[in-house]
C-alpha positions in Angstrom: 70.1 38.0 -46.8 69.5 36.0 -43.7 65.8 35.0 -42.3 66.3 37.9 -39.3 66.9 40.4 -42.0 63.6 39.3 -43.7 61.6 38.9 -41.1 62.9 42.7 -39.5 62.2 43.8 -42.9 59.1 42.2 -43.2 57.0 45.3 -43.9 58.5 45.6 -47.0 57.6 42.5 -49.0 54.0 42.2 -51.2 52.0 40.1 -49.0 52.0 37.7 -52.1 55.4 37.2 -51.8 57.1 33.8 -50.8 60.0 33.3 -47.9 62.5 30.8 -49.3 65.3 29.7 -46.4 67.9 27.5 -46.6 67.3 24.8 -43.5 68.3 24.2 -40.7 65.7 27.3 -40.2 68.1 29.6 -37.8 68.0 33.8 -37.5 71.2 33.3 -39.7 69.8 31.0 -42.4 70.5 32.3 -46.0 66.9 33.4 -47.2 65.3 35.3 -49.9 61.7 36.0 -50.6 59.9 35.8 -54.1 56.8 36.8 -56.4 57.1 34.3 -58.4 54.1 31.6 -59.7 53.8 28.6 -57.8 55.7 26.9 -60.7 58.5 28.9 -60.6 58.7 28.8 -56.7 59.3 25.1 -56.9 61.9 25.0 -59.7 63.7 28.2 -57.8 63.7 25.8 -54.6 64.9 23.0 -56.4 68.1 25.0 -57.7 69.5 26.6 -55.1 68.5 24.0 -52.1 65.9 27.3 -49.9 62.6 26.0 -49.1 59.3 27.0 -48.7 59.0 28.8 -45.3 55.6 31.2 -45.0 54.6 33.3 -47.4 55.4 37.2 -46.4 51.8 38.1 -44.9 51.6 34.9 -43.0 54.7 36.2 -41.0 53.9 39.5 -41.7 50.4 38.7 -39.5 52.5 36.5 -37.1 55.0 39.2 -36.3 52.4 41.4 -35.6 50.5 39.5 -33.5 54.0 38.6 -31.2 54.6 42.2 -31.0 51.1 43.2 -29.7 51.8 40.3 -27.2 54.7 41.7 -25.9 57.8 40.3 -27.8 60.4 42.5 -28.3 62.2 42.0 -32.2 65.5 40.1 -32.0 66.2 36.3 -32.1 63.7 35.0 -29.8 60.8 36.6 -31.9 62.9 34.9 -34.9 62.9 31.7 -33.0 59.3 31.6 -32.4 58.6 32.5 -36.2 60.4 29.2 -36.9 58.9 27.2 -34.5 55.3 28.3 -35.6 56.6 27.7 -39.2 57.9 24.0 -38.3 55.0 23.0 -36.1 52.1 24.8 -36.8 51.9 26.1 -40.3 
């Protein structure tokens, strides 16, 4: 699954869940989201090279909040999710 498919998909994630992404973060990046414990989260990471992105309701809130601003869904509302995830988060 790539980040843009996770991100358009949001909605249907537990807001407990974790977005893994393979870097560089792009709308194509290869990313997957999980449940698992924080323990698990890291060895998961460690294996198959994702890392930590947001956790689902952060974007979940994010996306929300771009959309009630006035951004439209696509790869610029994509692009801004990874830039508040690489500078602000």
């Amino acid at each position: 699954m790539h980040l843009s498919d996770v991100l358009r998909t949001i909605s249907d994630f537990s807001g407990e869940a974790t977005i893994l992404v393979r870097e560089p973060w792009t709308p194509s990046s290869d990313a997957i989201v999980h449940e698992f414990p924080v323990d698990l989260l890291v060895a998961q990471m460690t294996d198959d090279g994702r890392t930590y992105f947001l956790e689902v309701a952060v974007a979940r809130d994010l996306i929300e909040d771009l959309k009630s601003a006035g951004w439209l869904d696509g790869d610029a509302l994509v692009e801004r999710v990874v830039s508040y995830a690489t500078n602000d988060a």
